[in-house]
PLY file of the C-alpha trace (Angstrom):
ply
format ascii 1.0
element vertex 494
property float x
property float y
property float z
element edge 493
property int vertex1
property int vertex2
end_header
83.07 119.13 87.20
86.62 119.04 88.26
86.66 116.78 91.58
89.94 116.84 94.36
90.44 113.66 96.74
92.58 114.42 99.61
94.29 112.78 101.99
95.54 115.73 103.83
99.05 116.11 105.72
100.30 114.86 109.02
102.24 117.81 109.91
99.93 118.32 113.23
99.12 114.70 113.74
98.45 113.34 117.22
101.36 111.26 118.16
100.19 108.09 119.75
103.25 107.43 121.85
104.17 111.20 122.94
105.93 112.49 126.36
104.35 115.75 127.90
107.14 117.24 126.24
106.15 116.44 122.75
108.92 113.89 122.16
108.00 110.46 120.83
108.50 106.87 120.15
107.94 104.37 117.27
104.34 105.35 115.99
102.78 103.62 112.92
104.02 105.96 110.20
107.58 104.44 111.34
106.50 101.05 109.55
106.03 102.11 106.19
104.20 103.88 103.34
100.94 102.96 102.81
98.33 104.15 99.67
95.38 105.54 100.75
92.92 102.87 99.44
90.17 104.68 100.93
90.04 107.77 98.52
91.24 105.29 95.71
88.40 103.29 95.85
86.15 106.48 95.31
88.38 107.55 92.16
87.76 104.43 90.90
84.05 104.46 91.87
83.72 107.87 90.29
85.78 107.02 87.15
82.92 104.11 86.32
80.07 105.46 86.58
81.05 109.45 86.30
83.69 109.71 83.36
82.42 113.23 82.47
84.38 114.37 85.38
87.73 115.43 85.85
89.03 113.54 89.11
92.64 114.82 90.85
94.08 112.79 93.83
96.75 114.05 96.16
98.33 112.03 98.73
100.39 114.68 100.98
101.21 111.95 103.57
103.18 109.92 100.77
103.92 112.77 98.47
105.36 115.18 101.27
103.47 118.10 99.94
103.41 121.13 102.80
100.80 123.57 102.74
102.42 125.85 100.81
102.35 123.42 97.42
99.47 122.11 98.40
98.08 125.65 98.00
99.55 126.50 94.75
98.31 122.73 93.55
94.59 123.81 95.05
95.31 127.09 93.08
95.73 125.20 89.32
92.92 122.35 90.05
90.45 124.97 91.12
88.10 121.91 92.40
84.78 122.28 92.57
83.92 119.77 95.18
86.78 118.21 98.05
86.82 114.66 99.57
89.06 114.75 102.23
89.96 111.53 104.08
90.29 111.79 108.31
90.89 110.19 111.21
89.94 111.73 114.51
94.29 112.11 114.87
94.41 114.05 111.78
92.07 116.18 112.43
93.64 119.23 112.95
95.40 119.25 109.26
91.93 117.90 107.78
90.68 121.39 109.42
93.68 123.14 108.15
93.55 121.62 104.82
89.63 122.65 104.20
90.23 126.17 105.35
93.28 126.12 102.41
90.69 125.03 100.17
87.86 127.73 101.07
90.57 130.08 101.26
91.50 129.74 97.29
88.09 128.94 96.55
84.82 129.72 99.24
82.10 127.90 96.49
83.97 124.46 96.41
82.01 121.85 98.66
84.18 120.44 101.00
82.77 116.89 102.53
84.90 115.33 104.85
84.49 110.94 105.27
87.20 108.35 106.57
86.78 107.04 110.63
86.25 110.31 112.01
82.74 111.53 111.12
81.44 108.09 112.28
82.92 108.54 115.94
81.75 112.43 115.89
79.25 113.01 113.04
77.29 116.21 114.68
80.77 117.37 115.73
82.12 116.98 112.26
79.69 118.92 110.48
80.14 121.52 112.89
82.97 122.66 111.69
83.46 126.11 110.18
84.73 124.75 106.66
82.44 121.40 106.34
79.85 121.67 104.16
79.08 117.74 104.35
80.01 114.34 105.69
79.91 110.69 104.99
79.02 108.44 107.50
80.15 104.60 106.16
81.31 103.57 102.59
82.35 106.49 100.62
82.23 104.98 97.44
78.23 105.12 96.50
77.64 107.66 99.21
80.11 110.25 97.77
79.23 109.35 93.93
75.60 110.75 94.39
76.59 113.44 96.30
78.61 114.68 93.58
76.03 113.73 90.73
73.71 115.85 92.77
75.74 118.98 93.38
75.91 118.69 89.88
72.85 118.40 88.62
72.09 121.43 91.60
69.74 118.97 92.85
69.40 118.42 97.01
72.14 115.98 98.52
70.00 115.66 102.70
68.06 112.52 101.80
71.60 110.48 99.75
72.22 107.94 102.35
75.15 108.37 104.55
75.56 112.10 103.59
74.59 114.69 106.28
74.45 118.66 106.34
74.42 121.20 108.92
71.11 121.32 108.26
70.02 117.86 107.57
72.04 116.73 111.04
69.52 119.08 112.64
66.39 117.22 111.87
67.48 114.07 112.60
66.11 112.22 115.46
68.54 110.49 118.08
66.51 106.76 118.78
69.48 105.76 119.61
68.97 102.06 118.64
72.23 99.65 118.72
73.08 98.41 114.83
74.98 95.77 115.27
76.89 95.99 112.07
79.11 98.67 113.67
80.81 99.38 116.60
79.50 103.20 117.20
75.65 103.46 118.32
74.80 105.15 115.38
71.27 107.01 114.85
72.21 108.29 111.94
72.03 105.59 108.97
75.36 105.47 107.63
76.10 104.48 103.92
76.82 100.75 103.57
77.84 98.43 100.47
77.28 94.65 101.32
78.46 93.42 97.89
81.97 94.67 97.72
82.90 92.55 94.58
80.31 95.47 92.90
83.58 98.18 93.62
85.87 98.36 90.94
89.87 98.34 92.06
91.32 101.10 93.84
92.84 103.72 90.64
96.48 103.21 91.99
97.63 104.92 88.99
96.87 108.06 90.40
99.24 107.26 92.36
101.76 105.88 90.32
104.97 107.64 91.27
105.03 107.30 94.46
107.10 104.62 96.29
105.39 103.44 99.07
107.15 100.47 101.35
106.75 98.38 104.54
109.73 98.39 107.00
109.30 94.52 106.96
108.67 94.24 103.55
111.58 93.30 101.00
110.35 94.75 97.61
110.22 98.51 96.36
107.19 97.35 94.16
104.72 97.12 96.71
101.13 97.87 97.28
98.08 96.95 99.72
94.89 95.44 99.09
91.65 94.92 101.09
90.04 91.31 100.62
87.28 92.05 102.97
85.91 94.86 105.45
84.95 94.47 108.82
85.76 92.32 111.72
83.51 90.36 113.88
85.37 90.16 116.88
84.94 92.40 120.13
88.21 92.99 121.49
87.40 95.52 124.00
90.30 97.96 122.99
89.43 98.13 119.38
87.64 101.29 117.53
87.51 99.46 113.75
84.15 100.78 113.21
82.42 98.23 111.13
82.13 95.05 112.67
79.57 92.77 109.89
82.58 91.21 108.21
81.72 91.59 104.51
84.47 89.29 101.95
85.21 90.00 98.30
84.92 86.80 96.40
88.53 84.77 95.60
87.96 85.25 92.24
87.39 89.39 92.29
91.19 89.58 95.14
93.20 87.61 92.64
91.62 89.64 89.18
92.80 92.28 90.98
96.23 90.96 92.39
97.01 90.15 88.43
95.83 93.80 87.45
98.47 95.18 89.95
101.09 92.68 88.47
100.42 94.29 85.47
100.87 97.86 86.47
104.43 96.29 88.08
103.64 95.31 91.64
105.15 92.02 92.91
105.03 92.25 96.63
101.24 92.49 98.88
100.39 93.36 101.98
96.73 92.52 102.84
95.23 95.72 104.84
91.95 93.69 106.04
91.21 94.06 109.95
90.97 90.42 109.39
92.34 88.61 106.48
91.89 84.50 107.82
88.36 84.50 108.98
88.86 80.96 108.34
91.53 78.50 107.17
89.22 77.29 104.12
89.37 80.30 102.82
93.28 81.19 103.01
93.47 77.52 100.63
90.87 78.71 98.42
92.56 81.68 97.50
96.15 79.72 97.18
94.37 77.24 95.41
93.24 80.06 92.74
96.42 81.66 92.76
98.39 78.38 92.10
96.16 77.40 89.23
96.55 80.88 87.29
100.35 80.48 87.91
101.11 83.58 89.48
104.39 84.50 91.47
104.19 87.60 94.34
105.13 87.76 97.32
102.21 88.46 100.08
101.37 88.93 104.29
98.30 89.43 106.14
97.36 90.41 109.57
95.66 87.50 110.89
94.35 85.41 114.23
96.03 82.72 115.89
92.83 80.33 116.61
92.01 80.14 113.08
95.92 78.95 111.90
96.11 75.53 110.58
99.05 73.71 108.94
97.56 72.40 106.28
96.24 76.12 105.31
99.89 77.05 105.56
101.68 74.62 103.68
99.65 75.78 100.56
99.64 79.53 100.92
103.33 79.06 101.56
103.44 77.46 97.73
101.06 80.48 96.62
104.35 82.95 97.96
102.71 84.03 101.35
105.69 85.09 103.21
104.71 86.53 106.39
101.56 87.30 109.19
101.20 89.96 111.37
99.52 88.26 114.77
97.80 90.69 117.38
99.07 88.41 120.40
98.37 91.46 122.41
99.61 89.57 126.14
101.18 86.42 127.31
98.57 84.83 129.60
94.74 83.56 129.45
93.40 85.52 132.41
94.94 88.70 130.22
93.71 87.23 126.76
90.01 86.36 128.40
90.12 90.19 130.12
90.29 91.77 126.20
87.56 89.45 124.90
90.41 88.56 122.31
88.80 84.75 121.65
92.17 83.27 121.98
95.05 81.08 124.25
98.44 81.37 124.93
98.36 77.49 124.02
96.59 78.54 120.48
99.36 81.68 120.35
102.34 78.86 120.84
101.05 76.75 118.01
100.27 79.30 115.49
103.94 80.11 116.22
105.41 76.85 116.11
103.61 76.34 112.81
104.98 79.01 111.03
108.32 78.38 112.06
108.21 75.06 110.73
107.05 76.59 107.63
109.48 79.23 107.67
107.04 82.07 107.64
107.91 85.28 108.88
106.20 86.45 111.68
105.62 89.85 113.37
104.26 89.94 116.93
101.89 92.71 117.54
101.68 93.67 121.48
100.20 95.68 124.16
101.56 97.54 127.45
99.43 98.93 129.84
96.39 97.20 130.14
94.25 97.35 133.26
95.35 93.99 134.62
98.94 95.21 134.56
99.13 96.84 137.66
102.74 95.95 138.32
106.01 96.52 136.30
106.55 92.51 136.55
103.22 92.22 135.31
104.35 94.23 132.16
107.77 92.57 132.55
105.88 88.79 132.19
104.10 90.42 129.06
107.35 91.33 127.19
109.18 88.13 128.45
106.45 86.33 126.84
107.09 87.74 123.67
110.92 87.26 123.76
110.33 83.64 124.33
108.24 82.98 120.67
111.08 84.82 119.00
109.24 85.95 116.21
110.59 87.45 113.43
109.35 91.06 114.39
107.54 92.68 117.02
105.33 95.45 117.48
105.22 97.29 120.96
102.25 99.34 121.74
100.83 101.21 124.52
96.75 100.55 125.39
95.09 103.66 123.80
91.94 104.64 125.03
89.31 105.14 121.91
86.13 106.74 122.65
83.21 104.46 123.20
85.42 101.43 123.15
84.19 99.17 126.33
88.15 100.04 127.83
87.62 103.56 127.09
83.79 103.05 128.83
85.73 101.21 131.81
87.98 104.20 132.31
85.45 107.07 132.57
83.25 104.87 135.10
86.58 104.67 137.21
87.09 108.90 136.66
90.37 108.11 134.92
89.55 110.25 132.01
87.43 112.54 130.78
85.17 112.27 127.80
84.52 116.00 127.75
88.31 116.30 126.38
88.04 114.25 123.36
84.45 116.43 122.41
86.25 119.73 122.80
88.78 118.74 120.48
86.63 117.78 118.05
84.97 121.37 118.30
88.40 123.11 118.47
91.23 120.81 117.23
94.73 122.10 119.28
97.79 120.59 118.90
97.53 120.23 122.95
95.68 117.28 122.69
96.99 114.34 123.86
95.70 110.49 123.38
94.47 108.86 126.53
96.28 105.92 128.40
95.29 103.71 131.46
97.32 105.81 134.22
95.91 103.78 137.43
98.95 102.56 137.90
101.61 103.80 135.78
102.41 107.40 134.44
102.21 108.02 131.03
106.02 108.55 130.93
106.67 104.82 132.80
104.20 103.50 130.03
106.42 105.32 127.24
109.77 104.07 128.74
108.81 100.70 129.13
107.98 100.44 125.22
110.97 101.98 124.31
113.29 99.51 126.31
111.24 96.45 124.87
112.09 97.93 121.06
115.72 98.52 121.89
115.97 95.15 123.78
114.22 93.02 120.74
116.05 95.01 117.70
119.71 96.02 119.14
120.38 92.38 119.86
123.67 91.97 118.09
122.82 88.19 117.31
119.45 89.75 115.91
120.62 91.66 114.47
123.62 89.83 112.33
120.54 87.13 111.86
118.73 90.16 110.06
122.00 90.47 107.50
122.01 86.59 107.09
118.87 86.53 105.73
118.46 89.77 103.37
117.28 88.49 99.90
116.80 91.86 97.95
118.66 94.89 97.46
115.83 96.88 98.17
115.33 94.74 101.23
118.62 95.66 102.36
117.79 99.62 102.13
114.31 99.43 104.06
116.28 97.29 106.73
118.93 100.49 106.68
115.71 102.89 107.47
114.24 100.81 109.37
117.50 100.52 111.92
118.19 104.35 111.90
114.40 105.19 112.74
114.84 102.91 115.85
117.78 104.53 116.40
116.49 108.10 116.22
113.84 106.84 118.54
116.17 105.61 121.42
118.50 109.33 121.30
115.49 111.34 121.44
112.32 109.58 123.32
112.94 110.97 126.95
113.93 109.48 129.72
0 1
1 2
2 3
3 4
4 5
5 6
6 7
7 8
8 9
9 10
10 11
11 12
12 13
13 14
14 15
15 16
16 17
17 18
18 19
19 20
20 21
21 22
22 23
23 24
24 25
25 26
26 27
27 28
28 29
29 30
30 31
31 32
32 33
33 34
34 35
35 36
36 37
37 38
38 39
39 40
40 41
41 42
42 43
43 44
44 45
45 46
46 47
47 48
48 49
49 50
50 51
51 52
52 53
53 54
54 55
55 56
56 57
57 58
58 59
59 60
60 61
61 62
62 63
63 64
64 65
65 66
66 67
67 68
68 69
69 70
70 71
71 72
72 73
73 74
74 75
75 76
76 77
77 78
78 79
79 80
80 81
81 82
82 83
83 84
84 85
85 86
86 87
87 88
88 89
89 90
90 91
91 92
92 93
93 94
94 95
95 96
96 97
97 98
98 99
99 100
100 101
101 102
102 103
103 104
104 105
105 106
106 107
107 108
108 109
109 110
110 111
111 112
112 113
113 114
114 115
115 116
116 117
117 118
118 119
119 120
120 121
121 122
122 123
123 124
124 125
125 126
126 127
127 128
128 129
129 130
130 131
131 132
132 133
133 134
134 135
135 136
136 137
137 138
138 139
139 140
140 141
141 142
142 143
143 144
144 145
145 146
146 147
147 148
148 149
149 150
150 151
151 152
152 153
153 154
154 155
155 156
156 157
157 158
158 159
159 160
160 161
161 162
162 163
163 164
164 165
165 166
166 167
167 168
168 169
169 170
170 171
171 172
172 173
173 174
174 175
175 176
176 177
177 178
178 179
179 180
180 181
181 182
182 183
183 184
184 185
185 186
186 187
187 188
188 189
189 190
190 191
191 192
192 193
193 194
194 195
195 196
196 197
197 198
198 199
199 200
200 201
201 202
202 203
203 204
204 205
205 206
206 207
207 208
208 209
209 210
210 211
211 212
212 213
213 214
214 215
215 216
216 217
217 218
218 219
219 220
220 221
221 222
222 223
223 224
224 225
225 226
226 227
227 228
228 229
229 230
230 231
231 232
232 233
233 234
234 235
235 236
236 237
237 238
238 239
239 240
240 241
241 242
242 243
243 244
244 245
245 246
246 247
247 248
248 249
249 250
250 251
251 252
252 253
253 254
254 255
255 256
256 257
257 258
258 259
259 260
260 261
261 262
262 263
263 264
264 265
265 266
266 267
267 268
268 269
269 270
270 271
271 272
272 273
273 274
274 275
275 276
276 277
277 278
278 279
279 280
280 281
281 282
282 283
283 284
284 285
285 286
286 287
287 288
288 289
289 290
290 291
291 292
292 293
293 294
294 295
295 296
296 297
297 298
298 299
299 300
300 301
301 302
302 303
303 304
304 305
305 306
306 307
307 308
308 309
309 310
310 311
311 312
312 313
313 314
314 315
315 316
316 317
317 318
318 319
319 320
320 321
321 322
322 323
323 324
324 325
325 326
326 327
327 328
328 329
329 330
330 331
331 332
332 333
333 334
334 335
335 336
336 337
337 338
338 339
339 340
340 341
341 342
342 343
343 344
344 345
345 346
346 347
347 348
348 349
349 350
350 351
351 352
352 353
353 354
354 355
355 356
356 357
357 358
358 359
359 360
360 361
361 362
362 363
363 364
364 365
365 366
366 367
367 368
368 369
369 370
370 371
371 372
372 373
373 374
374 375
375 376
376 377
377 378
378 379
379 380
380 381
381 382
382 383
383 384
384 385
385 386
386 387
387 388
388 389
389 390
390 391
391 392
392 393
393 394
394 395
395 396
396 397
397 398
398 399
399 400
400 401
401 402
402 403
403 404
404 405
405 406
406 407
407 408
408 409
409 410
410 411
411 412
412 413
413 414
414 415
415 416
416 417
417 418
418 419
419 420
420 421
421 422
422 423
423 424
424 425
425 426
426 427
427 428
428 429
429 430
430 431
431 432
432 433
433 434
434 435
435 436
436 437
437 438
438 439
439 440
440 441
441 442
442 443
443 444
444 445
445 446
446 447
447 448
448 449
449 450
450 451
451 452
452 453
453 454
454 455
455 456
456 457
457 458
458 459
459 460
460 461
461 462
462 463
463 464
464 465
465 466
466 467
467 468
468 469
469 470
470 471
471 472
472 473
473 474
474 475
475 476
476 477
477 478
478 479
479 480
480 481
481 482
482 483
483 484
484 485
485 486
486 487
487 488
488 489
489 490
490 491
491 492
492 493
């Protein structure tokens, strides 16, 4: 059985940061070039215990394959089953991309998994060119689904999977698991030993470049120690929220089998990588005594940061973290449910500076509390004065059946019925939702812009940024990296 993994373009994506007119700022794809672990992980899954089959991946984020070679490359696999990866801002070339597929061939069976089908499962399998979904880990879930199309055997009682029909007959109790964020009544497929998952098959993916904007190597990949966070910010949709960790021993056997295919730089993708500061030592520890040189970052929390966990991943070649600071002040930092201080922020900071480790600042505009532009103002100011190495500017997005999101439909400042329509009928109309009490979305939009151009354009910031350039490669993601901003600032709207 020949077997396509998608992960399907972004030509209709929903822009995050969009005017009314459809011009944007900075979004996330303007950071870098990511692999899409998720459908590696299943390739890999599949590979182990289903060698008999013939397994294609295509990334056309990455790749940059339009529709029309994506057709002609549907045309010469001839697949007879799809996995194709989503999000719920996606979903209109997920749609677009399963349609292709029926198009070239109507008996392939098309199931669709990633983050959307958990927020909408019974509006997922509603649509015209779904013949299934995954709800939760893809990597068991979609294996028997596959051995059982195969075997022409029924796939409505494989855990996670659901039908058309199948979605029909199941009863709503509509009892809270506490392992995810969504109320979920239907059970969802769910691995608690992830050390059982062989590696992600990156050599699938093997000639593509991928990059971070803040990274310094061309030979760069990601890798998930862990899923899950346990955490309840109230703005945050990561769906899982058990945090589930790979043992030290399975991240760094796979950190050397990536060295081996050529990759020298890592960027850890968990929601959470230092759930505590024993474990960030235990896995320096492990990578100091096998003697390995890379270069690594993770996205971490600022009330877990000790020095002494520092100084030793510093030895192990950890060069930078990514902190979600989100806002400048405890009555903000309380409001989110973020479990953090400004006084916690400041040391986490200071810390890393001693240690010279990079940092990147990751915050938010817009949130209910900020009902003034000096409240937004004190935000950004706040972030000027840790001068970290890089900064992230968002705007407060409103994800469905997030407590913000819950807050804003009790106060009639959105409406739900917009974000189930779309998921019926996918239009490129649809816009994300922002807290508008007090500013419009365009005041939101402009203030993010000016806080980018104000951090980056600083000539003394930027002639720091030369100072320090180690790589050549380094050197030409710094060159994107400074014309995307530009771009940005000519054509974001004023």
């Amino acid at each position: 059985m020949k077997i396509l993994l998608i992960n399907p373009p972004v030509e209709n994506m929903i822009q995050s940061y969009a005017y009314s007119d459809g011009k944007q700022n900075l979004d996330s794809h303007d950071f870098g070039n990511f692999p899409p672990l998720g459908i590696l992980y299943i390739a890999s899954y599949l590979e182990k215990y289903s060698p008999e089959h013939k397994i294609f991946v295509i990334d056309c984020v990455s790749e940059k394959i339009s529709y029309d070679a994506l057709k002609e490359k549907i045309k010469s696999i001839k697949p007879d089953v799809a996995g194709i990866t989503s999000f719920s801002i996606t979903l209109i070339d997920v749609v677009k991309t399963a349609k292709l597929i029926k198009e070239i061939n109507p008996d392939t069976h098309i199931s669709m998994g990633g983050h959307h089908p958990m927020a909408f499962p019974k509006e997922a399998i509603g649509l015209e060119s779904i013949d299934s979904i995954i709800i939760g880990d893809g990597e068991h879930a979609f294996y028997q689904l596959t051995k059982a199309l195969c075997e022409n055997k029924p796939i409505d009682d494989i855990t996670g999977v659901y039908t058309k029909q199948s979605i029909k007959n199941i009863k709503e109790t509509g009892d809270p698991d506490p392992r995810f964020l969504y109320n979920l009544s239907l059970k969802p497929a769910y691995i608690e030993n992830l050390d059982s998952l062989p590696f992600p098959a990156r050599k699938y993916l093997s000639h593509i470049q991928f990059f971070s904007i803040v990274g310094i190597s061309k030979k760069f990949t990601t890798i998930i120690s862990s899923r899950g966070c346990p955490y309840h910010c109230i703005m945050c949709d990561v769906p899982y929220k058990k945090y589930r960790a790979r043992s030290i021993k399975n991240i760094v056997d796979e950190i050397e089998d990536c060295m081996a295919q050529g990759f020298e730089e890592f960027h850890f993708y968990d929601d959470m990588f230092n759930i505590t500061a024993e474990r960030i030592i235990e896995f320096a520890n492990e990578v100091l005594a096998r003697k390995l040189k890379f270069i690594w970052d993770f996205r971490g929390r600022v009330n877990i940061i000790t020095k002494e966990s520092l100084l030793i991943a510093k030895k192990a070649g950890l060069r930078m973290i990514s902190f979600g600071v989100e806002t400048g002040t405890d009555e903000g930092l309380k409001y989110i449910n973020k479990s953090t201080t400004v006084e916690q922020i400041k040391n986490a900071f200071k810390i890393c500076k001693e240690l010279k480790i990079k940092i990147i600042a990751d915050f938010m505009l817009g949130f209910p509390f900020e009902k003034t532009a000096a409240d937004i103002k004190k935000n950004i100011e706040f972030c000027y004065s840790l001068n970290p190495d890089y900064v992230i500017f968002s705007v407060l997005i409103l994800y469905p059946q997030t407590p913000v999101y819950n807050e804003a439909v009790k106060k009639n400042l959105i409406n739900p019925q917009r974000w189930l329509d779309f998921c019926k009928n996918p239009t490129k109309d649809f816009y994300l939702d922002y807290w508008e009490e007090f500013f419009t979305r365009k005041e939101l939009l402009d203030m993010q812009q000016k806080a980018f151009e104000r951090f980056f354009l600083r000539p003394g910031y930027i002639f720091k940024s030369i100072l320090n350039l180690r790589t050549t490669d380094e050197l030409k993601i710094k060159i994107r990296g400074f014309f995307t901003l530009i771009k940005s600032k000519f054509t974001a709207k004023r």
